[in-house]
C-alpha positions as CSV (number, residue, x, y, z in Angstrom):
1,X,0.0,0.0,0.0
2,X,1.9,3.1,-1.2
3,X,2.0,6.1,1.1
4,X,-1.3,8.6,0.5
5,X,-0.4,12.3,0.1
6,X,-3.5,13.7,1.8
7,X,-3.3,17.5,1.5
8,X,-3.1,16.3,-2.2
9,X,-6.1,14.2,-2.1
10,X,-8.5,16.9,-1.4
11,X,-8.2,18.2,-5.1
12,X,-11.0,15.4,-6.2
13,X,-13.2,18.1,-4.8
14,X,-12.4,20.9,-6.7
15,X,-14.1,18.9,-9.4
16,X,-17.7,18.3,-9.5
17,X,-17.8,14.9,-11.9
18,X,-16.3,13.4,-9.3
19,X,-17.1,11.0,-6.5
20,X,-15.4,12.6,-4.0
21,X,-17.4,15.9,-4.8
22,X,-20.9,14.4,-5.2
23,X,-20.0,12.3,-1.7
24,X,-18.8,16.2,0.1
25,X,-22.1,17.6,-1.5
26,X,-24.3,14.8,0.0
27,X,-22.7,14.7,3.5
28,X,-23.2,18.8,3.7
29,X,-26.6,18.2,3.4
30,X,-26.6,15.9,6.2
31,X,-25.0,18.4,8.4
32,X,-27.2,20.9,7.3
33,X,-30.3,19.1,8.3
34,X,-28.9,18.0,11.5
35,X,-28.5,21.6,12.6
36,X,-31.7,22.1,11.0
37,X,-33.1,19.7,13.8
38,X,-30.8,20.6,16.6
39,X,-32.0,21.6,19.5
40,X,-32.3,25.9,20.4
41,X,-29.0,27.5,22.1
42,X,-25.6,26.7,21.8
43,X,-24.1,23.7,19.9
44,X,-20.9,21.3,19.9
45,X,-19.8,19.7,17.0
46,X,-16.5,17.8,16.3
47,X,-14.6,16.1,13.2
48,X,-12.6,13.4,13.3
49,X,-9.3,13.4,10.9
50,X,-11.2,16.9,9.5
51,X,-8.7,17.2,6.6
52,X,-9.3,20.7,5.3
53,X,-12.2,21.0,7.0
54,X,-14.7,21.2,4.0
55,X,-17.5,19.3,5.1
56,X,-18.3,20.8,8.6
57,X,-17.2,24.5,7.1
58,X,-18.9,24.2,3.9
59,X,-22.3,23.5,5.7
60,X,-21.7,26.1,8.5
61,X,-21.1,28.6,6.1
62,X,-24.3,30.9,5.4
63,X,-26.4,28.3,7.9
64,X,-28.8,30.5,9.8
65,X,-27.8,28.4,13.1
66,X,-23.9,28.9,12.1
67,X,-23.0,31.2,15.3
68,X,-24.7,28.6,17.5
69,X,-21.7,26.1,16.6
70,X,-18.7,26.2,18.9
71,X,-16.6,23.1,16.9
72,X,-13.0,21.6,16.9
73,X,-11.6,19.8,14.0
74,X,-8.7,17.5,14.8
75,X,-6.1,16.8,11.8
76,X,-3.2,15.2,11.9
77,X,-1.4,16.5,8.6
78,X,0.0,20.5,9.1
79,X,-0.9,21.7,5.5
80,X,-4.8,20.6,5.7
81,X,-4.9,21.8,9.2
82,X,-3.8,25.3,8.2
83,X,-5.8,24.9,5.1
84,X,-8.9,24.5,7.3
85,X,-8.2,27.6,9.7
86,X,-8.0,29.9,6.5
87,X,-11.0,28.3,5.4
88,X,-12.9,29.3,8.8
89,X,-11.4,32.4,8.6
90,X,-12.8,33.5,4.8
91,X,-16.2,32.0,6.4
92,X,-16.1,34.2,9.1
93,X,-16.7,31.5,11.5
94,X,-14.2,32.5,14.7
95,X,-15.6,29.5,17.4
96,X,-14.5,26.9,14.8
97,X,-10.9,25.8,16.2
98,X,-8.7,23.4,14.4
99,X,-6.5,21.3,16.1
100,X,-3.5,19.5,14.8
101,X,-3.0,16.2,16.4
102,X,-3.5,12.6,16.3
103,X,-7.5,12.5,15.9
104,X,-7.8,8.8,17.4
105,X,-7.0,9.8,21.0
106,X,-10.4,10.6,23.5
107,X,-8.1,13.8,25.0
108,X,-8.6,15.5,21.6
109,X,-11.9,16.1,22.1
110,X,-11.5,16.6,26.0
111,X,-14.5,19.5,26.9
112,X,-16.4,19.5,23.9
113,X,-18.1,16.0,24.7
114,X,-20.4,14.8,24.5
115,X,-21.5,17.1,20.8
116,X,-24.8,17.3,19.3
117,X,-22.9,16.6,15.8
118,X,-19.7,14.2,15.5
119,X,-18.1,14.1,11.5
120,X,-16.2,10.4,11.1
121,X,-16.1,11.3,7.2
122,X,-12.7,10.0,5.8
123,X,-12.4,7.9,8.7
124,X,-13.6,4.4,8.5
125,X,-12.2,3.9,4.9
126,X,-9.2,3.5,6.4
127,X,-9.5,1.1,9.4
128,X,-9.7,-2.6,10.0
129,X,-13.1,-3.5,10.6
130,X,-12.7,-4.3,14.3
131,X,-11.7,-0.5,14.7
132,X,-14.8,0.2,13.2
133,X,-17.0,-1.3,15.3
134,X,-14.3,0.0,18.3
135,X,-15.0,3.4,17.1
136,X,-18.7,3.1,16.9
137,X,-18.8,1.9,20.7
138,X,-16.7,5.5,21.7
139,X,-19.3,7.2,19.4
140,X,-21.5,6.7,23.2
141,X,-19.0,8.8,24.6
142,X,-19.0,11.5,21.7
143,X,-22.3,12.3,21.2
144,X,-24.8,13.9,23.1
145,X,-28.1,12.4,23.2
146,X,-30.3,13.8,20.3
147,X,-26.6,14.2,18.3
148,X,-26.4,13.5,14.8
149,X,-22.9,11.4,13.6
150,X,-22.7,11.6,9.7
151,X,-20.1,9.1,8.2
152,X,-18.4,7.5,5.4
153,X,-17.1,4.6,4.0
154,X,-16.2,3.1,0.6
155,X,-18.0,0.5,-1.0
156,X,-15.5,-1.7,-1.3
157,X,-16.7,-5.5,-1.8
158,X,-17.9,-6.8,0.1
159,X,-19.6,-4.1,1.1
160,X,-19.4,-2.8,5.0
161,X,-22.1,0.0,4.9
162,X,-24.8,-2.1,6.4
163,X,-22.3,-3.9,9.2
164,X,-21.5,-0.5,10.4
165,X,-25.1,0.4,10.4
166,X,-26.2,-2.5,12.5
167,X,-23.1,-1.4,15.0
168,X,-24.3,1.7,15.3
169,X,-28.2,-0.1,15.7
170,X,-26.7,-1.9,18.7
171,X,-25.4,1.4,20.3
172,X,-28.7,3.2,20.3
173,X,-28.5,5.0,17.3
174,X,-31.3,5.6,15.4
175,X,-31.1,5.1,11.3
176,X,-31.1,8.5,9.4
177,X,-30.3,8.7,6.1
178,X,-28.2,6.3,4.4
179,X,-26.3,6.6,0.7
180,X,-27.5,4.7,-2.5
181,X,-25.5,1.6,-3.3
182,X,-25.2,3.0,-6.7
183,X,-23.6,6.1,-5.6
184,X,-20.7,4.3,-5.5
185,X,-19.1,5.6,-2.0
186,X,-20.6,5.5,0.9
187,X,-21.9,7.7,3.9
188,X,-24.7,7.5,6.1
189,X,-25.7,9.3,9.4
190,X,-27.2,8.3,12.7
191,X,-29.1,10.0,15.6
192,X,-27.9,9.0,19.3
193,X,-30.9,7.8,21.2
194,X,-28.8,6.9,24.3
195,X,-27.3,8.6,27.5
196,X,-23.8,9.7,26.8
197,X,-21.2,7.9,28.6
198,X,-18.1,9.6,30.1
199,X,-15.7,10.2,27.8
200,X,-12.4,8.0,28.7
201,X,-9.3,10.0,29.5
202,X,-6.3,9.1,27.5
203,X,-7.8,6.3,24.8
204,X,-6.6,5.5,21.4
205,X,-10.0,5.2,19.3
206,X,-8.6,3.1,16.2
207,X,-5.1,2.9,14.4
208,X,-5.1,4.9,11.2
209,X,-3.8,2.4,8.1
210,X,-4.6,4.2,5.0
211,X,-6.4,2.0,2.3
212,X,-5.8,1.0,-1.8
213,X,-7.8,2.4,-3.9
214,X,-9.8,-0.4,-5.5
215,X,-9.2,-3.1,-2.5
216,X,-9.7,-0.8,0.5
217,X,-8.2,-0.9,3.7
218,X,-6.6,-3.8,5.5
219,X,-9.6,-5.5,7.0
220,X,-8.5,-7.9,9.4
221,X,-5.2,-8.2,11.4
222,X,-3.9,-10.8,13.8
223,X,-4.9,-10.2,17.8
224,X,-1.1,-10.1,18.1
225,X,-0.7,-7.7,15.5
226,X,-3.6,-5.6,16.3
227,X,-2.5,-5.3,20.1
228,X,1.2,-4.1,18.8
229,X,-0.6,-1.7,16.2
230,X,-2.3,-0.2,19.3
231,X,0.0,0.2,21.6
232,X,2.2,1.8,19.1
233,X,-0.8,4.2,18.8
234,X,-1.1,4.8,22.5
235,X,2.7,5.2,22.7
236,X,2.8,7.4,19.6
């Protein structure tokens, strides 16, 4: 799996043929109409590996509930980090911080849990499936009741979408809106019908791995394997 240049990646949205564009346009939406449905007063959202931002940005920008959205966007790579503070900057939206940092540790998010909208878009794509489902059971800890996750995930075969759906089932979250197979990528989002659970200090969510374009990520490792990939996070 060669080494993916992600500040590069983001062009695919510049253009609007392609899937990576059609995918950004369809998961604004789904931002839009969770702060559409939020409840009144102040609001928390948080993105997980943000990249330049575009998603959460792009939807706050213009939204008449945009002022009511204090949000931190966690990126590991320098360029799209800095790429996503001008972006809040030209959209005139101040409360929206960017952190750059390692977006699989809880302490990332540490006092803006649990938030009323949680972004895993560009996430899942690129993690066994047993992170995955790991990841889904921290989205307890993320989201406030009532929150709205929106995520994504390639279609590779076979196709994941609908595991990751019934994870999220199993974690009290209730079935929003989910992509058309034909689409050809994947997103979906999910309202939290639970009580939040404490957010653990100091956890490592999932190990980042990257994925091939046409085979997708890595899917299964080893127990021993996964348990050094870990701790390497942890340590890391």
């Amino acid at each position: 799996m060669t080494e993916q240049d992600w500040y590069a990646w983001h062009a695919d949205y510049d253009v609007p043929a392609t899937a990576l564009a059609r995918r950004l346009a369809a998961v604004q939406e789904q931002v839009r109409a969770a702060l559409d449905a939020a409840r009144p007063g102040p609001l928390r959202a948080i993105s997980l590996c943000a990249g330049q931002g575009r998603d959460l940005i792009g939807a706050l920008a213009g939204h008449p509930r945009q002022h009511d959205v204090r949000a931190r966007l966690v990126e590991l790579d320098p360029r799209n980090a800095d790429a996503a503070r001008q972006a809040a900057r030209a959209a005139g939206l101040p409360q929206v911080e960017v952190v750059t940092g390692d977006a699989a540790l809880t302490d990332a998010y540490a006092g803006m849990t649990p938030a009323d909208l949680v972004l895993a878009c560009g996430v899942f794509g690129n993690l066994t499936d047993a992170d995955i489902e790991r990841t889904v059971g921290y989205c307890t800890q993320l989201t406030a009741r009532g929150g709205t996750v929106v995520w994504t995930r390639g279609r590779w075969a076979p196709d994941l979408l609908p595991q990751i759906c019934d994870w999220f089932a199993g974690r009290d979250f209730d079935e929003l809106w989910v992509s058309d197979p034909a689409e050809g990528w994947g997103a979906a989002a999910h309202r939290f019908a639970g009580t939040p659970d404490p957010l653990e200090e100091g956890a490592c969510m999932f190990a980042f791995r990257g994925h091939h374009p046409r085979t997708g990520p890595v899917r299964h490792l080893s127990l021993s394997m996964e348990r050094i990939v870990v701790s390497a996070a942890r340590s890391g």
